[in-house]
mmCIF file as Biopython writes it, N, C-alpha, C and O atoms, coordinates in Angstrom:
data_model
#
loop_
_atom_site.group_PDB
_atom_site.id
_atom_site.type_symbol
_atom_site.label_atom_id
_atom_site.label_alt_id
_atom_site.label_comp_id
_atom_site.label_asym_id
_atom_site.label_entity_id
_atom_site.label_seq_id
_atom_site.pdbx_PDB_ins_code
_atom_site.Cartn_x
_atom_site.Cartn_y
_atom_site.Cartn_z
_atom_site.occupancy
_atom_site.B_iso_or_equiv
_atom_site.auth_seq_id
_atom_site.auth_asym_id
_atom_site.pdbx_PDB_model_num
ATOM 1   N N  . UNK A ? 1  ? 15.758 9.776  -12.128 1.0 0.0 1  A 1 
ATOM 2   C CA . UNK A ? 1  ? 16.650 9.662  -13.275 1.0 0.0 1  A 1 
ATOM 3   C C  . UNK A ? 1  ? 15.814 9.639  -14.555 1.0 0.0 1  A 1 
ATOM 4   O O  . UNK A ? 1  ? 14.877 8.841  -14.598 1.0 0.0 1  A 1 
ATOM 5   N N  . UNK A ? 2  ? 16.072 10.483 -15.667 1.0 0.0 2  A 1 
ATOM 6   C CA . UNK A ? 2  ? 15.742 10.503 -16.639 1.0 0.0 2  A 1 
ATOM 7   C C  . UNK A ? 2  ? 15.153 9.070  -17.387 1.0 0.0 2  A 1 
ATOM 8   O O  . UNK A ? 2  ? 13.967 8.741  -17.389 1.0 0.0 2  A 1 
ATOM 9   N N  . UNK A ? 3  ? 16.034 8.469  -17.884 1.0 0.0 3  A 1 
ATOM 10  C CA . UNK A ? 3  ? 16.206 6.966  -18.088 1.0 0.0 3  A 1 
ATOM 11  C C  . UNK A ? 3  ? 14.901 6.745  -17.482 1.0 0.0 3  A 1 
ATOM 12  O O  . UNK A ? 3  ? 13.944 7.168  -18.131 1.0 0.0 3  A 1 
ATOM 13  N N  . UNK A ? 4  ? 14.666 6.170  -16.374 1.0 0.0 4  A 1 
ATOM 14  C CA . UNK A ? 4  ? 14.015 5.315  -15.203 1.0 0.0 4  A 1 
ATOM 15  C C  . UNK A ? 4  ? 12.121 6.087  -15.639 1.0 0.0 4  A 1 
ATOM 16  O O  . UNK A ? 4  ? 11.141 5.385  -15.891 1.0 0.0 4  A 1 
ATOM 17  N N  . UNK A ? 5  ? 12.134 7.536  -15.602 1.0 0.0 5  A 1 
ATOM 18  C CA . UNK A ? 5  ? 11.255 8.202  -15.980 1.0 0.0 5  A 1 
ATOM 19  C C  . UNK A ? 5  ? 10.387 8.172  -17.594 1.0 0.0 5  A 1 
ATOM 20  O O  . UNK A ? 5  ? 9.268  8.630  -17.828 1.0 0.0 5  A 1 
ATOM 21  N N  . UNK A ? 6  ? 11.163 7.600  -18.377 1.0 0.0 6  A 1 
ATOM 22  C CA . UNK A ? 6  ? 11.108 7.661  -19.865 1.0 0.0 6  A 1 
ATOM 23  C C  . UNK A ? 6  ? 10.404 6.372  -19.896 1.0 0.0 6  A 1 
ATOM 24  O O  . UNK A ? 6  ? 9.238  6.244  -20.271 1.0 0.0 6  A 1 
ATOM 25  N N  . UNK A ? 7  ? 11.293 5.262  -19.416 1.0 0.0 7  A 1 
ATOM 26  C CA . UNK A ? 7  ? 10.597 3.762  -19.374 1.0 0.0 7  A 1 
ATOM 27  C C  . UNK A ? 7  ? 9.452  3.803  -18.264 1.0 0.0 7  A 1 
ATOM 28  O O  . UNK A ? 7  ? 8.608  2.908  -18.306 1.0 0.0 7  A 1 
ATOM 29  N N  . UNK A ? 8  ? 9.368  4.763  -17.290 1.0 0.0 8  A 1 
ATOM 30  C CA . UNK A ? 8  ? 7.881  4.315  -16.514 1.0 0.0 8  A 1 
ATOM 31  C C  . UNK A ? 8  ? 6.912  5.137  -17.375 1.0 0.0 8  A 1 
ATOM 32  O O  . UNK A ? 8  ? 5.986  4.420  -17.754 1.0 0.0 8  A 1 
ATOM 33  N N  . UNK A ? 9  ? 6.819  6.329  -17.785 1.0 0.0 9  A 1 
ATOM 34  C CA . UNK A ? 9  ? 5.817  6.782  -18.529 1.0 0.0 9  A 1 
ATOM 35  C C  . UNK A ? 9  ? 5.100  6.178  -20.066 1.0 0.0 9  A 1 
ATOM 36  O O  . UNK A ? 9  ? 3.955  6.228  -20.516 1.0 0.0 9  A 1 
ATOM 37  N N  . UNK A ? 10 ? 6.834  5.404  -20.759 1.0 0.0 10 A 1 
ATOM 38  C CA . UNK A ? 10 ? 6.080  4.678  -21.657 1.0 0.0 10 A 1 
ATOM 39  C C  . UNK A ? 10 ? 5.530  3.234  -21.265 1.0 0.0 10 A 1 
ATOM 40  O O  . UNK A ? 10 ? 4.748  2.829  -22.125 1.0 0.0 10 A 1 
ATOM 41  N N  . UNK A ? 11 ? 5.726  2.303  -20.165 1.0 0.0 11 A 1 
ATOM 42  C CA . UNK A ? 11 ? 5.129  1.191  -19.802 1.0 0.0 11 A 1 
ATOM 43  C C  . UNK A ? 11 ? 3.721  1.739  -19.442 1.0 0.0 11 A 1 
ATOM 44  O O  . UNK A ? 11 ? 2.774  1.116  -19.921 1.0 0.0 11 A 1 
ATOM 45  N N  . UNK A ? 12 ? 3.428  2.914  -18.594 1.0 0.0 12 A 1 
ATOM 46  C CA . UNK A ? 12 ? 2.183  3.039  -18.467 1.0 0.0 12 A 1 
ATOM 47  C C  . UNK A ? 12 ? 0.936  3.708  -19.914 1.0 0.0 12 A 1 
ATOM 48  O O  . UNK A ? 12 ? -0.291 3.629  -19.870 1.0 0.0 12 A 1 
ATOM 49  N N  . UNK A ? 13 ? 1.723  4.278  -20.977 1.0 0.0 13 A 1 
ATOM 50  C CA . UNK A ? 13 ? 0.878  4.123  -22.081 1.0 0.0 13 A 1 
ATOM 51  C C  . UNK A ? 13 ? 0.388  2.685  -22.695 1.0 0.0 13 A 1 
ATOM 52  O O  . UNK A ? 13 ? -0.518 2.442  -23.492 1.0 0.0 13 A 1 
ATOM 53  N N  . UNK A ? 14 ? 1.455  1.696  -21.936 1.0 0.0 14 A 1 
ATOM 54  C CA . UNK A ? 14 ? 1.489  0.524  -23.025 1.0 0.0 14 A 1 
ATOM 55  C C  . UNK A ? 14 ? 2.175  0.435  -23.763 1.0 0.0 14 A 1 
ATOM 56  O O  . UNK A ? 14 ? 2.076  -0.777 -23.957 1.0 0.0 14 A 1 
ATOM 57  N N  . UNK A ? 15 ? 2.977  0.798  -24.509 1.0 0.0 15 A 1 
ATOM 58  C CA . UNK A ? 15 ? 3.754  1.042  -25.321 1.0 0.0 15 A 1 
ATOM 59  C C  . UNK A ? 15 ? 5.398  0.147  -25.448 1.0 0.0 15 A 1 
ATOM 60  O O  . UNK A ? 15 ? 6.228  0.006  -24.550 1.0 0.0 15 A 1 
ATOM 61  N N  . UNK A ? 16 ? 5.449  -0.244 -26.579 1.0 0.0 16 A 1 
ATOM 62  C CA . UNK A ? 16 ? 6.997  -0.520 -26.629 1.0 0.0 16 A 1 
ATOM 63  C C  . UNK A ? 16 ? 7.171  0.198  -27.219 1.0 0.0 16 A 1 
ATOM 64  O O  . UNK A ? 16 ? 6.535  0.985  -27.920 1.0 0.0 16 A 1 
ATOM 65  N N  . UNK A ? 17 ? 9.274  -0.269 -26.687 1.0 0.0 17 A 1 
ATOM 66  C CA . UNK A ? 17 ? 9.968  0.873  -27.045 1.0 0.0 17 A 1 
ATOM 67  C C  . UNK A ? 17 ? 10.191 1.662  -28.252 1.0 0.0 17 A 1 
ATOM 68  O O  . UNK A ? 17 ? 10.642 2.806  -28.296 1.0 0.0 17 A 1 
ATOM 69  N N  . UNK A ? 18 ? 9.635  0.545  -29.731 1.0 0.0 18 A 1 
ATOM 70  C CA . UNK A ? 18 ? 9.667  0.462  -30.944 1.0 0.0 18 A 1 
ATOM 71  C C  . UNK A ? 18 ? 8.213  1.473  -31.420 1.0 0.0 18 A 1 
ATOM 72  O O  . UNK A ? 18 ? 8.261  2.406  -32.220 1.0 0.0 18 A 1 
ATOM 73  N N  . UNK A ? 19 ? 7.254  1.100  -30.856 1.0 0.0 19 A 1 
ATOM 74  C CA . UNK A ? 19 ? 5.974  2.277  -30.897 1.0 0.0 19 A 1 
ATOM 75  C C  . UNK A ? 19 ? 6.098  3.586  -30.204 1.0 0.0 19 A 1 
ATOM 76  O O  . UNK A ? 19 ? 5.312  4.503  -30.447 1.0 0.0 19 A 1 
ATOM 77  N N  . UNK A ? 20 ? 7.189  3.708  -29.238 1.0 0.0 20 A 1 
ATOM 78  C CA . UNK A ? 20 ? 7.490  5.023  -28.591 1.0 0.0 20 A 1 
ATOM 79  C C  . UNK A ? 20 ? 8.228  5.956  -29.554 1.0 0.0 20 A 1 
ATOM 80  O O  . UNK A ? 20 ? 8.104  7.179  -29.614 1.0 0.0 20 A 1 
ATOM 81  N N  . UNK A ? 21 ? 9.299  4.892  -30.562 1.0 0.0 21 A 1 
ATOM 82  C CA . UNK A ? 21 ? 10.282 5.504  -31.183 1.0 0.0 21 A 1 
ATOM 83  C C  . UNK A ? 21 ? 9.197  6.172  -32.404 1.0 0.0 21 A 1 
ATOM 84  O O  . UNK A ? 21 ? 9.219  7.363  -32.717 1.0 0.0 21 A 1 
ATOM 85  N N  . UNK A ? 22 ? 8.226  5.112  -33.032 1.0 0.0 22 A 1 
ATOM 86  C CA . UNK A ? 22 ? 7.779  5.290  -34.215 1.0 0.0 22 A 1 
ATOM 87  C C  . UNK A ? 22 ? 6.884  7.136  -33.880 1.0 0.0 22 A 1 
ATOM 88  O O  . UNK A ? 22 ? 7.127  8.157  -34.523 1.0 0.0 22 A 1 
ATOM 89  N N  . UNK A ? 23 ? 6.037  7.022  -32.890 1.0 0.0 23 A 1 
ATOM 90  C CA . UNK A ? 23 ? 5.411  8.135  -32.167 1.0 0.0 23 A 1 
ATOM 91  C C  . UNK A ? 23 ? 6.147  9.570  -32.089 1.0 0.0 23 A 1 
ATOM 92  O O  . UNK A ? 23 ? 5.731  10.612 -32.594 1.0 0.0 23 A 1 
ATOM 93  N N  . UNK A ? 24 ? 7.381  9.386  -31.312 1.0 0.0 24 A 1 
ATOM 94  C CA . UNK A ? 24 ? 7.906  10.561 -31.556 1.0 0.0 24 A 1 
ATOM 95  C C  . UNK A ? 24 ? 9.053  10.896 -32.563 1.0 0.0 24 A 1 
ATOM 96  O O  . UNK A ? 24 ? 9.926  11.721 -32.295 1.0 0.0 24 A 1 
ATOM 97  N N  . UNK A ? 25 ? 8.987  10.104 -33.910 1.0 0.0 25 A 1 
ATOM 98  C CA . UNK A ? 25 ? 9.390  10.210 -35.268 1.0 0.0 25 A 1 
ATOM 99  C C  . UNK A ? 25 ? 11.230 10.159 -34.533 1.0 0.0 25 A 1 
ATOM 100 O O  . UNK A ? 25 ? 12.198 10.866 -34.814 1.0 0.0 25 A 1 
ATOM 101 N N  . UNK A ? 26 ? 11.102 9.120  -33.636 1.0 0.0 26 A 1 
ATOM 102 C CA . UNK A ? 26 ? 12.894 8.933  -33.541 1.0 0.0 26 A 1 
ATOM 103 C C  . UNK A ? 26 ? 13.053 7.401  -33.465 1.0 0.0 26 A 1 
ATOM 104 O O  . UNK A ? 26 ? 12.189 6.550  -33.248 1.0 0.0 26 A 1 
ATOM 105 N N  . UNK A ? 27 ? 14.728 7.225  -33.761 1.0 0.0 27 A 1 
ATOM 106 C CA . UNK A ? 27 ? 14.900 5.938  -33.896 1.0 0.0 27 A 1 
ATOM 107 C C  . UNK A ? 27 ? 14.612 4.903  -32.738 1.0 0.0 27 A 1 
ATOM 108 O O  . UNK A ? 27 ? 14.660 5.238  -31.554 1.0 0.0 27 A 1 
ATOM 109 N N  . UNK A ? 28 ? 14.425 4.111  -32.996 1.0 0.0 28 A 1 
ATOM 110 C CA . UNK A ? 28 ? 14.511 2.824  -31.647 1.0 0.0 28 A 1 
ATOM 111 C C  . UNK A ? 28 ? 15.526 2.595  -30.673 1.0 0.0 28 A 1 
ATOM 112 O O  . UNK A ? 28 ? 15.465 2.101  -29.547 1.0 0.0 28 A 1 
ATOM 113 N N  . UNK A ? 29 ? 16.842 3.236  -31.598 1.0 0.0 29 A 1 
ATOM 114 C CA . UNK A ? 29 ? 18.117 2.779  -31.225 1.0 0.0 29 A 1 
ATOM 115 C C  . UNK A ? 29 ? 17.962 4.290  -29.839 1.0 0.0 29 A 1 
ATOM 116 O O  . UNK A ? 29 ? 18.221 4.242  -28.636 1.0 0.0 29 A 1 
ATOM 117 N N  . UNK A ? 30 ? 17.598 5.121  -30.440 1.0 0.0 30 A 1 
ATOM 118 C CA . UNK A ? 30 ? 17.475 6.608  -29.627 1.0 0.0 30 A 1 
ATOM 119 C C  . UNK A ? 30 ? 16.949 6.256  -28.287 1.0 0.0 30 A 1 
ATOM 120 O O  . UNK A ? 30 ? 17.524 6.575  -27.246 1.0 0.0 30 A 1 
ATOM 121 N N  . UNK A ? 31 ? 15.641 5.470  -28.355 1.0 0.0 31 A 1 
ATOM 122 C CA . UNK A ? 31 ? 14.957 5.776  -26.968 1.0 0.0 31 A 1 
ATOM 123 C C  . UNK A ? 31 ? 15.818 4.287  -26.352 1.0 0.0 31 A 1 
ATOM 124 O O  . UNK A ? 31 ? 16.410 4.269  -25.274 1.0 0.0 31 A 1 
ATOM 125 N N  . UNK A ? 32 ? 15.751 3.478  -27.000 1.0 0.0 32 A 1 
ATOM 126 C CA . UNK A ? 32 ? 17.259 2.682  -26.107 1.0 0.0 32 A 1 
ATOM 127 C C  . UNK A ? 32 ? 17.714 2.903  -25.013 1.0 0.0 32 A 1 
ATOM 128 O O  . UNK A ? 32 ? 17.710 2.771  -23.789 1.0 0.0 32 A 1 
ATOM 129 N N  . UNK A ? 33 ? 18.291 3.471  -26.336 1.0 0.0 33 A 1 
ATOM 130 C CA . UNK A ? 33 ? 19.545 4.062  -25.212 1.0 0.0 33 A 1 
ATOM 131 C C  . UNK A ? 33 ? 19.372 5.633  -24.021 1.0 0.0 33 A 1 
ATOM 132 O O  . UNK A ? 33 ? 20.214 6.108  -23.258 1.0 0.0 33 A 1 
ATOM 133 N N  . UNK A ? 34 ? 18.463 5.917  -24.200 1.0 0.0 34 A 1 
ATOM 134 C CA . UNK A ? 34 ? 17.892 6.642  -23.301 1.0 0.0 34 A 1 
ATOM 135 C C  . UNK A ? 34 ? 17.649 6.044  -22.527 1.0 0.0 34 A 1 
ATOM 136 O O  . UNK A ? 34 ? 18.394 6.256  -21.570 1.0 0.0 34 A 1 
ATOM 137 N N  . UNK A ? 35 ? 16.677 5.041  -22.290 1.0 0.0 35 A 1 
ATOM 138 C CA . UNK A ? 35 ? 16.068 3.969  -21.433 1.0 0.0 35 A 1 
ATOM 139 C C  . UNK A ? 35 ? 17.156 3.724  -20.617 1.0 0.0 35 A 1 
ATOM 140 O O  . UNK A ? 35 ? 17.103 3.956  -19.410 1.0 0.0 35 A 1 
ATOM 141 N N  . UNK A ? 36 ? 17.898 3.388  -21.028 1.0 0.0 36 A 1 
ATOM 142 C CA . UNK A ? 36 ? 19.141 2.256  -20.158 1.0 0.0 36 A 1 
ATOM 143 C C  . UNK A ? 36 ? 20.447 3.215  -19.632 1.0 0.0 36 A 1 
ATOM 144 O O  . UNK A ? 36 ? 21.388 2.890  -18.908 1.0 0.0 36 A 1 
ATOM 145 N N  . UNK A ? 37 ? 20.148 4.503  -20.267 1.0 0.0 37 A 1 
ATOM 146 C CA . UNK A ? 37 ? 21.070 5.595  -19.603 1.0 0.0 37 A 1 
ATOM 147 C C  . UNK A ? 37 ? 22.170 5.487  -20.649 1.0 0.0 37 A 1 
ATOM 148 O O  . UNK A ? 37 ? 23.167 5.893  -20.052 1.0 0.0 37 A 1 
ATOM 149 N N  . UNK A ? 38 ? 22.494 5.190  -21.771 1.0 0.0 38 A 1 
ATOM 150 C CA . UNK A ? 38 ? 23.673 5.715  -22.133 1.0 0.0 38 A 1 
ATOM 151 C C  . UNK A ? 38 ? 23.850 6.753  -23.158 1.0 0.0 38 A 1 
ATOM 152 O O  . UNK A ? 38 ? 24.924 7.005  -23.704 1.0 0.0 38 A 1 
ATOM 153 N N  . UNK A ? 39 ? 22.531 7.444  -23.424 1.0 0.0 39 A 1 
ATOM 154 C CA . UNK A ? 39 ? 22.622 8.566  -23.764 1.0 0.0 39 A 1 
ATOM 155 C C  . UNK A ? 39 ? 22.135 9.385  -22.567 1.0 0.0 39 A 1 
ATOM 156 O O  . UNK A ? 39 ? 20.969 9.498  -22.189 1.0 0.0 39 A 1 
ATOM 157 N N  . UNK A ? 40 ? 23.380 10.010 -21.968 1.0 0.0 40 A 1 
ATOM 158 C CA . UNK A ? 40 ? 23.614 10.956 -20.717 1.0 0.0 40 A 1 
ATOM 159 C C  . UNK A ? 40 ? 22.526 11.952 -20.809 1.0 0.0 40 A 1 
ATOM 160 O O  . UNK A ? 40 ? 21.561 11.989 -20.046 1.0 0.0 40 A 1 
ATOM 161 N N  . UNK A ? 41 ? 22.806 12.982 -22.068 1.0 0.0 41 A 1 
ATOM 162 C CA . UNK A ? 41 ? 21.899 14.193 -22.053 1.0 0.0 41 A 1 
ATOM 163 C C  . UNK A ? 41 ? 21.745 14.323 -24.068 1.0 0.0 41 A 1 
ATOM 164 O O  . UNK A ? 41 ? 22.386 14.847 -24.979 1.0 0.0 41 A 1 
ATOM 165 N N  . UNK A ? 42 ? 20.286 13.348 -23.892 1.0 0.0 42 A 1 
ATOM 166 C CA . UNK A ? 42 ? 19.448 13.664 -24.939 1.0 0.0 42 A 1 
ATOM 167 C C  . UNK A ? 42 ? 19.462 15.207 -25.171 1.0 0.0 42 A 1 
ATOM 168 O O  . UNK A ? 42 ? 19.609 15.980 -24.224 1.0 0.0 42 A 1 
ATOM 169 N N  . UNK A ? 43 ? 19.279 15.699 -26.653 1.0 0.0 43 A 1 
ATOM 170 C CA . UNK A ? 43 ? 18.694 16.836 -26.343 1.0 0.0 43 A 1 
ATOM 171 C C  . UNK A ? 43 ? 17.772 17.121 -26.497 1.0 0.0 43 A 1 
ATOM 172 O O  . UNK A ? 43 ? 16.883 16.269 -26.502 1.0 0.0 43 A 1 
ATOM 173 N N  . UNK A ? 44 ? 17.438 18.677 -26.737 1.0 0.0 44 A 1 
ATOM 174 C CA . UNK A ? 44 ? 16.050 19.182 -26.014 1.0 0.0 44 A 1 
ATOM 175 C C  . UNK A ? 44 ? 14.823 19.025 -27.080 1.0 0.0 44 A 1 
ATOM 176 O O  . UNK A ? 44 ? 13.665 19.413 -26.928 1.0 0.0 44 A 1 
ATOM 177 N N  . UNK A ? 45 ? 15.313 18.446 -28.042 1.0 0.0 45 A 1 
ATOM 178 C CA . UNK A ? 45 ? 14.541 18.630 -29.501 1.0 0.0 45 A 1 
ATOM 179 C C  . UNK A ? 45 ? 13.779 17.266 -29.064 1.0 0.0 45 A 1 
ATOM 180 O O  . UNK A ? 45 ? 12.573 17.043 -28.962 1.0 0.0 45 A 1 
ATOM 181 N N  . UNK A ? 46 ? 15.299 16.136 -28.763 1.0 0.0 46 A 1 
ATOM 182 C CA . UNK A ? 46 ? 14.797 14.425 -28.430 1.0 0.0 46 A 1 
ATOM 183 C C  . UNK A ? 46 ? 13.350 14.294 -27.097 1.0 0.0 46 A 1 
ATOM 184 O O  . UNK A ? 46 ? 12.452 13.459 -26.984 1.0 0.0 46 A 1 
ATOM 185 N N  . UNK A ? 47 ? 13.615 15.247 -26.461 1.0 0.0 47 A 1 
ATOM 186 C CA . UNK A ? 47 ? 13.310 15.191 -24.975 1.0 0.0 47 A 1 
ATOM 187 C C  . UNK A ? 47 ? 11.530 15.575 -25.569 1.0 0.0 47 A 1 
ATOM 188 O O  . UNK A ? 47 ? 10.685 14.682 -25.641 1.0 0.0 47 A 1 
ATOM 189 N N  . UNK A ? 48 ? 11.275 16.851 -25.892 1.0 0.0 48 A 1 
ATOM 190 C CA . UNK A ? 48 ? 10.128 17.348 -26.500 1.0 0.0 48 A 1 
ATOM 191 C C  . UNK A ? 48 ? 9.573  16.217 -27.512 1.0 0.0 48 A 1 
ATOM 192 O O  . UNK A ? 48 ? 8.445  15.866 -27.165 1.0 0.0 48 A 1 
ATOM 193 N N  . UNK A ? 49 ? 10.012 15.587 -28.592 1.0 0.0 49 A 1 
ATOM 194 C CA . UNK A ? 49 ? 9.614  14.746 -28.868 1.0 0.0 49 A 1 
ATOM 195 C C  . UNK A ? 49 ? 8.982  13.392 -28.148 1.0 0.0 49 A 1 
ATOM 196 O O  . UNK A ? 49 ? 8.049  12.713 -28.576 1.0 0.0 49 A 1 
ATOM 197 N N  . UNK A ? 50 ? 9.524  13.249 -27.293 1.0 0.0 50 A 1 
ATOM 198 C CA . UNK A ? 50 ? 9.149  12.155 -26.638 1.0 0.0 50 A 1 
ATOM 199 C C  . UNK A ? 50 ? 7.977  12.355 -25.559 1.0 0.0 50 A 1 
ATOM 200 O O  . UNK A ? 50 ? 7.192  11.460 -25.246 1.0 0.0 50 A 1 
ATOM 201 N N  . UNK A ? 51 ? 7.968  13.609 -25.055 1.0 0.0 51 A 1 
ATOM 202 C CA . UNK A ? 51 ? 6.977  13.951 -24.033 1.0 0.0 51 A 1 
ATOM 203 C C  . UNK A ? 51 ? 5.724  14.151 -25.160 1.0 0.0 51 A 1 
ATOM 204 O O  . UNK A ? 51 ? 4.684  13.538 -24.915 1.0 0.0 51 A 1 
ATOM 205 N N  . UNK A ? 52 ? 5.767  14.765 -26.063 1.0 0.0 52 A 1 
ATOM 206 C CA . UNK A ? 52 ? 4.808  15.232 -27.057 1.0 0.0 52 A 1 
ATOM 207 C C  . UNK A ? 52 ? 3.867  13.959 -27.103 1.0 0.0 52 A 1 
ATOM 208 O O  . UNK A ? 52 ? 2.784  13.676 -26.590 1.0 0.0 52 A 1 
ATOM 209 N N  . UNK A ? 53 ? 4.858  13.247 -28.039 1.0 0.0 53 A 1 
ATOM 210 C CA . UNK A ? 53 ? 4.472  11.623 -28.068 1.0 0.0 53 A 1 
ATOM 211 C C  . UNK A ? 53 ? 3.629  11.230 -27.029 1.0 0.0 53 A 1 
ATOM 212 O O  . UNK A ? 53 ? 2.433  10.993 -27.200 1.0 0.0 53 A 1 
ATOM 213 N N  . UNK A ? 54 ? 4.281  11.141 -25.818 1.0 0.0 54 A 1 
ATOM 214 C CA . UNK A ? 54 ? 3.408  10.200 -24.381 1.0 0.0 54 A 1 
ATOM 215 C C  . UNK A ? 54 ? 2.583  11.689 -24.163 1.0 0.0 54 A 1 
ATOM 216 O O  . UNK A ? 54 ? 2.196  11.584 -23.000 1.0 0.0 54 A 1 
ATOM 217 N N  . UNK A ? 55 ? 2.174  12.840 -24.597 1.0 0.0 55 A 1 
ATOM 218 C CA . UNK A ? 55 ? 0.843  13.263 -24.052 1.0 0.0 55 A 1 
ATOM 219 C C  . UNK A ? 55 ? 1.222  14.739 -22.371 1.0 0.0 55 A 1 
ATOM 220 O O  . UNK A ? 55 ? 0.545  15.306 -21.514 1.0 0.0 55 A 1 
ATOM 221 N N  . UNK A ? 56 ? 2.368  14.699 -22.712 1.0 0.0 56 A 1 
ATOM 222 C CA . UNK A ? 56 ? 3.075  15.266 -21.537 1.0 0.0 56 A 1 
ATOM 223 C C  . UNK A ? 56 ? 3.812  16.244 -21.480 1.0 0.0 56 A 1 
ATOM 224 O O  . UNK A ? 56 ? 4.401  16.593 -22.503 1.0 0.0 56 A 1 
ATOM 225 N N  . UNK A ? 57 ? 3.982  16.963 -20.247 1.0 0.0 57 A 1 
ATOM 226 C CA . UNK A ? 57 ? 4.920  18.247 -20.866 1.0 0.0 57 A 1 
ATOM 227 C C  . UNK A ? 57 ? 6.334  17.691 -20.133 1.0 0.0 57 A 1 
ATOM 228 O O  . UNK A ? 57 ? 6.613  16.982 -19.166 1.0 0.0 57 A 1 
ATOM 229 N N  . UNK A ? 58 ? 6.965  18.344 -21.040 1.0 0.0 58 A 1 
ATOM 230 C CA . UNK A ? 58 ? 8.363  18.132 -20.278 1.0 0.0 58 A 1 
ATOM 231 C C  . UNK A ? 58 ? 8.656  18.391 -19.533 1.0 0.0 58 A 1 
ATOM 232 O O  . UNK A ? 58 ? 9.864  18.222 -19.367 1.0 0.0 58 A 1 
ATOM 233 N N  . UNK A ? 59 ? 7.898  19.004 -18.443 1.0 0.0 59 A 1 
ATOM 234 C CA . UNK A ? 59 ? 8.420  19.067 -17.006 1.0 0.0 59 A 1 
ATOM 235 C C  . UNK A ? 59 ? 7.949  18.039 -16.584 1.0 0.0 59 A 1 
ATOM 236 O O  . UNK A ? 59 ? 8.604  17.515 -15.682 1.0 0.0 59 A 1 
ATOM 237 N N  . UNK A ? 60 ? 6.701  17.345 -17.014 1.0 0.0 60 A 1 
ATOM 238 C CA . UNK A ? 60 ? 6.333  16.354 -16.319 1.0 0.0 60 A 1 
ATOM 239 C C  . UNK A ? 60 ? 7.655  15.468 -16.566 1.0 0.0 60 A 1 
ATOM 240 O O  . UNK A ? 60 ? 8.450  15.370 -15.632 1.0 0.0 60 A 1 
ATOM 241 N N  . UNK A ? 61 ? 7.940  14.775 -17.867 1.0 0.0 61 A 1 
ATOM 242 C CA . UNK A ? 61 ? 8.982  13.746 -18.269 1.0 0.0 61 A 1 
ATOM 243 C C  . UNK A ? 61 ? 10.562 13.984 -17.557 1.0 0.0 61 A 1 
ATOM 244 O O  . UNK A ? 61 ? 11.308 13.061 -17.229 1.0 0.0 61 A 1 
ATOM 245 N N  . UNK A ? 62 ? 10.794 15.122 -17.442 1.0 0.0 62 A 1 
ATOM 246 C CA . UNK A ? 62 ? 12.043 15.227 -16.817 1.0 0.0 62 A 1 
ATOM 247 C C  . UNK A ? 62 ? 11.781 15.503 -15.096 1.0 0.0 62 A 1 
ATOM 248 O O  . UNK A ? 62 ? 12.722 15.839 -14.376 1.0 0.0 62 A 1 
ATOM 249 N N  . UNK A ? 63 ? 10.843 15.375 -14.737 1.0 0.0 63 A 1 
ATOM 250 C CA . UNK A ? 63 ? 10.458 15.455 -13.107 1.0 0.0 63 A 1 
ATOM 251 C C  . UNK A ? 63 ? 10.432 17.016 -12.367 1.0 0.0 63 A 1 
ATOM 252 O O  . UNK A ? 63 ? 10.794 17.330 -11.232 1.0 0.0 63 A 1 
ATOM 253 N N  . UNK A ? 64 ? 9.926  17.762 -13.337 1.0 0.0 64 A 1 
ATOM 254 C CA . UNK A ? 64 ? 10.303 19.157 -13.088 1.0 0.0 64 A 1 
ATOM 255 C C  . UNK A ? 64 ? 8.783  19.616 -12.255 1.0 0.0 64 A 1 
ATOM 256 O O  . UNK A ? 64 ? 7.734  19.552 -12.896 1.0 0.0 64 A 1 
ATOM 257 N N  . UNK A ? 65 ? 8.777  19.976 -11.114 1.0 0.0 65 A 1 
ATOM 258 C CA . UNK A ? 65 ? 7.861  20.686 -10.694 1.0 0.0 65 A 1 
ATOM 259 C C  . UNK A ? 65 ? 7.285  22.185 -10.858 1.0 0.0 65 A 1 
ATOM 260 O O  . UNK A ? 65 ? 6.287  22.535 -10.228 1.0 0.0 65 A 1 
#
């Protein structure tokens, strides 16, 4: 699950959720609610941002082989 994937990649930078947000220039409230699943389907702009941020490609972040 997306969600579940977002919070294990940023616990293993170290990172809170507030330094994840600041990193990939989105709100706090954004990766939130990503985290906890109630934003269903981020989009692809949010998603790239956030992998960028943690160092990763988005296949890695969304579990894509």
């Amino acid at each position: 699950m997306l969600s579940k994937r977002v919070k294990d990649f940023r616990k293993k930078a170290g990172w809170s959720q507030q330094k994840l947000a600041e990193k990939a220039g989105l709100s706090y409230n954004a990766i939130t609610k990503i985290e906890q699943g109630a934003a269903k389907q981020p989009t692809i702009q949010t998603m790239i941002k956030i992998a960028d941020a943690l160092g990763i490609s988005l296949d890695t972040l969304v579990g894509r082989r």
